[in-house]
C-alpha positions in Angstrom: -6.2 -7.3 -7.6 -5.7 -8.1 -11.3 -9.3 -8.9 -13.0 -10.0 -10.7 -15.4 -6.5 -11.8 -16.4 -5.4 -13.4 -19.6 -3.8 -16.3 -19.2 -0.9 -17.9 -21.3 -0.1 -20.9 -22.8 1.8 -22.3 -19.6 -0.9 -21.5 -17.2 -3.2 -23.3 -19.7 -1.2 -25.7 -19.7 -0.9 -26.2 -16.2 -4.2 -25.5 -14.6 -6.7 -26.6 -17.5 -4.5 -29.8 -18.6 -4.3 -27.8 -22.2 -3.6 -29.6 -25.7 0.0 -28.1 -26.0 2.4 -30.2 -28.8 4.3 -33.0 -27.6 7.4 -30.8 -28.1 5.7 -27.9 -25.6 4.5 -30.1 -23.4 8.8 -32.0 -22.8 9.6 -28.2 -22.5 6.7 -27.1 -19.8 7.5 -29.8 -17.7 11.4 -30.0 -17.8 11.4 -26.1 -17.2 8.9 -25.7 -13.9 8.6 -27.9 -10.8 5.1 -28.3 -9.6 5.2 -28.6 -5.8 1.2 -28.9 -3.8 -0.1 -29.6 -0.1 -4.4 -29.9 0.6 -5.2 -27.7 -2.4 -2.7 -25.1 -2.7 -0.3 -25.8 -5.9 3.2 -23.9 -6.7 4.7 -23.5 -9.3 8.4 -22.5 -10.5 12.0 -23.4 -11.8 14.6 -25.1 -10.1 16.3 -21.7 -9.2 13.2 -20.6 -7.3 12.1 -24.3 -5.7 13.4 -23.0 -2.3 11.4 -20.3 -2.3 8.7 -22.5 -4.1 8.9 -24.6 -1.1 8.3 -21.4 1.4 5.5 -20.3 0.1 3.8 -23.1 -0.2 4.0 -23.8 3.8 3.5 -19.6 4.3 0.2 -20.2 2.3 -1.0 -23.3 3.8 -0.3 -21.6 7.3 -1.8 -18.2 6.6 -5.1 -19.8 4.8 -6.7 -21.0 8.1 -6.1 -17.4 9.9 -7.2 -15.5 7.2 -10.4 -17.4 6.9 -11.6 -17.0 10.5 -11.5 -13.2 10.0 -13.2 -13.4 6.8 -16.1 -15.5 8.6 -15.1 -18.6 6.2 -16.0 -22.1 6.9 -14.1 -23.2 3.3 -11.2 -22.2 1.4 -10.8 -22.2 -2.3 -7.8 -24.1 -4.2 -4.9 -21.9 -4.5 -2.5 -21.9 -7.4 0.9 -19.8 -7.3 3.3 -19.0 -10.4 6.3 -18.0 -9.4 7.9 -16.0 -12.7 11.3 -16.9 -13.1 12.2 -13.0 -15.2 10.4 -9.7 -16.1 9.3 -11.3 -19.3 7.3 -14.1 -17.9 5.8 -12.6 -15.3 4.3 -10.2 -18.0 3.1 -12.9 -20.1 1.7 -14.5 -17.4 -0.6 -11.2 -16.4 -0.9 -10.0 -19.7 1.9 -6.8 -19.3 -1.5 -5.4 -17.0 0.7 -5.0 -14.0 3.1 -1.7 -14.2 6.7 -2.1 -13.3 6.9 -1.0 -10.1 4.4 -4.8 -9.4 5.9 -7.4 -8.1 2.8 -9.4 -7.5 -0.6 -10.2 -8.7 -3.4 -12.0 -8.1 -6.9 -13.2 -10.5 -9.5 -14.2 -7.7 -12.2 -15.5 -9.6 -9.6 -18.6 -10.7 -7.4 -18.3 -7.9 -4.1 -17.7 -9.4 -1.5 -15.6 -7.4 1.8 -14.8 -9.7 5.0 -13.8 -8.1 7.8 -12.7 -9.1 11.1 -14.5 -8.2 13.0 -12.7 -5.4 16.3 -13.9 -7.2 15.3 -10.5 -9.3 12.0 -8.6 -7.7 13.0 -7.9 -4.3 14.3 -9.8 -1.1 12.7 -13.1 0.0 11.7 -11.1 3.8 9.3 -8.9 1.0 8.0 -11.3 -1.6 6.4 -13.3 1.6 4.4 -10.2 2.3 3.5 -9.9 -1.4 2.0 -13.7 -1.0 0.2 -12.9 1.8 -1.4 -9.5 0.0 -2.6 -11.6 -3.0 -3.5 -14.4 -0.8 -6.4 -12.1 0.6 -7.2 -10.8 -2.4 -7.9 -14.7 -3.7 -9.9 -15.4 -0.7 -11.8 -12.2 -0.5 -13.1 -13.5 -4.3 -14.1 -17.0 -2.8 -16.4 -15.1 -0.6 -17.8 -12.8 -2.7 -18.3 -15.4 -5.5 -17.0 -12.8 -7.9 -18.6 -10.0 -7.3 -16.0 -7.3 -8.0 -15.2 -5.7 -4.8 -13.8 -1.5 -4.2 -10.2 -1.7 -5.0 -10.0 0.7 -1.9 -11.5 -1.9 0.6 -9.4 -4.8 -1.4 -6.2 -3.5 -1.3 -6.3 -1.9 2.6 -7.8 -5.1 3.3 -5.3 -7.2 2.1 -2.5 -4.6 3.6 -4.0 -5.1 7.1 -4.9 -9.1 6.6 -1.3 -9.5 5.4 0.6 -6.9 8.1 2.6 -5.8 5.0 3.2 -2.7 6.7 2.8 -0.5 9.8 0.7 2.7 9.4 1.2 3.8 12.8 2.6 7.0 11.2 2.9 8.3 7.5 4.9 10.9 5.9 3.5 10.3 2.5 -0.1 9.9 3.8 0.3 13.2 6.6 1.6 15.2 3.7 -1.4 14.6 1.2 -3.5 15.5 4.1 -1.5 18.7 5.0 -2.0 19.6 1.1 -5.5 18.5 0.8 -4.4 16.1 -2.0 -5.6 13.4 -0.4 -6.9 10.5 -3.1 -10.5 9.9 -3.0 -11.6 5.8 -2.7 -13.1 5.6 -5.6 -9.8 7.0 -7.6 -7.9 4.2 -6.0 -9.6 1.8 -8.8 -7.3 3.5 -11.5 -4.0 2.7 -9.4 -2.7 0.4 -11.8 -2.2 3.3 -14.3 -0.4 5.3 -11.5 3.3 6.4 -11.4 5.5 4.2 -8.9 4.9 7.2 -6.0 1.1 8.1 -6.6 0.6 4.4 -6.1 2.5 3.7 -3.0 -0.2 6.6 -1.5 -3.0 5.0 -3.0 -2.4 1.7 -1.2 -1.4 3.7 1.7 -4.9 5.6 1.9 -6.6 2.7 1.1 -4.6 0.9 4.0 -5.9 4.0 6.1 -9.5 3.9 4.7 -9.9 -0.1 6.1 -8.0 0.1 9.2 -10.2 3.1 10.2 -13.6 0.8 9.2 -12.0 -2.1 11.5 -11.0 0.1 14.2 -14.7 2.0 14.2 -17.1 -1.2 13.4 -15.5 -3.8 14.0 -14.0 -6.8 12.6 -17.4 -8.2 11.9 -18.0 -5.0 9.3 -15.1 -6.7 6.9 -17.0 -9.9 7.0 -20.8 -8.3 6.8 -19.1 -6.2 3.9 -18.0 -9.1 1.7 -21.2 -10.9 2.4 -23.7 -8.2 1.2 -20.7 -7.9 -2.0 -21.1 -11.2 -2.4 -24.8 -10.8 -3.1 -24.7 -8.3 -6.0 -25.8 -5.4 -3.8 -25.0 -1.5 -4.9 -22.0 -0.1 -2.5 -24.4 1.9 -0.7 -26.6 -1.0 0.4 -23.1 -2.7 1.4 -21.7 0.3 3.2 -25.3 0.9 5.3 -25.0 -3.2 5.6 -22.1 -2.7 7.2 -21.3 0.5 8.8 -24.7 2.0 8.8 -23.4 5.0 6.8 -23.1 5.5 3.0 -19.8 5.0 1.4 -19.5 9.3 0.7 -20.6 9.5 4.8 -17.9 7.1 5.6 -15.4 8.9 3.9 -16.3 12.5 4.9 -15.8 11.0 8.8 -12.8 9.0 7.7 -11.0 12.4 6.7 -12.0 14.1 9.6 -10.2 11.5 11.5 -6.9 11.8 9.6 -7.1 15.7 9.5 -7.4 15.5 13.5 -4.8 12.6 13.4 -2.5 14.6 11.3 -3.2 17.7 12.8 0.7 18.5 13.6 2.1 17.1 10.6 3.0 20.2 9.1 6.4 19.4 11.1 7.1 16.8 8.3 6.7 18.9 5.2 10.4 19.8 4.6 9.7 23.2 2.2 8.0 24.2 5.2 10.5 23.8 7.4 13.2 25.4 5.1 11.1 28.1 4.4 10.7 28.5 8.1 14.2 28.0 8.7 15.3 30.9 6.2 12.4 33.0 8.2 13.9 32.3 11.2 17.6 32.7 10.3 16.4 36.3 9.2 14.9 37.2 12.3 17.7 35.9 14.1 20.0 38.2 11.9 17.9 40.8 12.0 18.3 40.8 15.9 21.7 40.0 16.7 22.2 43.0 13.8 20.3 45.9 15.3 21.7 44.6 19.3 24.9 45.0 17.7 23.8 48.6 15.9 22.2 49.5 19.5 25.7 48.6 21.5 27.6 50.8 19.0 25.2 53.5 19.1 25.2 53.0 23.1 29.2 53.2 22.9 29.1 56.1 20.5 26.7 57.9 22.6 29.4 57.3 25.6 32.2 58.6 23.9 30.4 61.3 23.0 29.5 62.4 26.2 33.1 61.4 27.5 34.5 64.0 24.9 31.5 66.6 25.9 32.4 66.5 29.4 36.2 66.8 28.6 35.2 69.9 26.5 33.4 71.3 29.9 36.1 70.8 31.7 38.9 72.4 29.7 36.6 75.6 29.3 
């Protein structure tokens, strides 16, 4: 989740009614459409109102579900910029998202900003993107700002948003198999983390929340951003919620993947071409000496051929 972004001129503009010039204010308004439905506003160019128009209904559909399994009874306004290039989407967040983001989201104001899947990536993937920053905006209506673990935001909005499957990971079972597995509370620098580091951040956090759900319950995510929600330390929140500290948590959480993972070892490819060199040599090694035994068997025979022809002529 982006915190505590800062906001530009159009986004002023737009959400705060801002005192632009006459001239700005022609520009804004010819340049981006401005589409809304019960509370939810989009915003984008004419080259991106299809997609405009998409997730707008994908938001207004997903609100309602997403709210019953975060135990809310209302939902916050919702306001989506859809950035038309590179450049706006980083004025927009203030350059604080890295290049490999394609999406962000400010909960305490509930802005989501997107890029526009005419550049970012296909339409299928920026809907899963809206989705992920749709949690994070309502998990910041019902903490009333409270900052919330990047590790419980991000797995939270990965499972809330079925961005992706984790029935099995190579990246994850490998930094298991390595013991290079990232702690929770390093996932809060993942914004400063190279394109590949990242994508296993979000994937352990993904792992950390699924394994929370799957052990206490869905009512533990909602008990969780409740006791969040009223200023309390994370280990008042995790013994809220799981009855166990966050460090406890994690020490079972591991266990689990460790026995999860336990055969993974198959995946780790300089393994297996160190073990296919190993076995290649054995397999040399063998067929080499059966061959050096036949010889020596059909040298010993000929040998005793020629020793018994010897007998015979004396």
């Amino acid at each position: 989740m982006l915190r505590r972004i800062l906001l530009t001129a159009i986004v002023l503009f737009f959400f705060t009614g801002g005192a632009l010039s006459a001239s700005a204010t022609a520009e804004l308004e010819t340049q981006y459409k401005r589409i809304f439905q019960d509370g939810i506003t989009v915003f984008c160019v004419d080259a991106d109102l299809k997609f405009g128009k998409e997730v707008l209904v994908l938001i207004h559909s997903e609100i309602p579900r997403m709210g019953l399994l975060l135990g809310m009874s209302t939902f916050p306004s919702v306001h989506v910029f859809i950035a038309e290039s590179d450049q706006a989407f980083h004025s927009v967040t203030a350059s604080a998202i890295p290049d490999w983001g394609i999406g962000a989201a400010d909960a305490g104001s509930g802005f989501i900003f997107l890029k526009s899947p005419r550049y970012a990536s296909s339409t299928d993937r920026m809907h899963s993107v809206a989705r992920h920053e749709l949690v994070h905006v309502l998990v910041g209506s019902v903490t009333s700002g409270y900052e919330v673990p990047r590790w419980f935001d991000e797995g939270l909005a990965q499972v809330l948003s079925e961005e992706r499957s984790l029935r099995f990971s190579f990246r994850l079972a490998r930094s298991v198999q390595a013991r290079d597995l990232i702690r929770l509370d390093e996932i809060d620098d993942v914004l400063t983390f190279q394109k590949q580091r990242a994508a296993l951040a979000y994937e352990t956090a993904h792992s950390a929340v699924d394994f929370l759900i799957q052990t206490y319950g869905q009512e533990a995510v909602i008990l969780f951003l409740r006791k969040v929600g009223q200023g309390l330390p994370m280990n008042e929140v995790m013994l809220a919620s799981t009855n166990q500290t966050q460090g406890a948590f994690e020490s079972v959480w591991i266990e689990d993947l460790e026995s999860q993972y336990r055969w993974a070892f198959v995946i780790n490819f300089p393994f297996l071409m160190s073990a296919s060199f190993v076995l290649l040599f054995i397999a040399a090694y063998w067929m080499t000496r059966r061959r050096t035994t036949e010889k020596q068997r059909l040298w010993e025979s000929e040998l005793s051929y020629e020793n018994e022809e010897n007998t015979t002529l004396d």
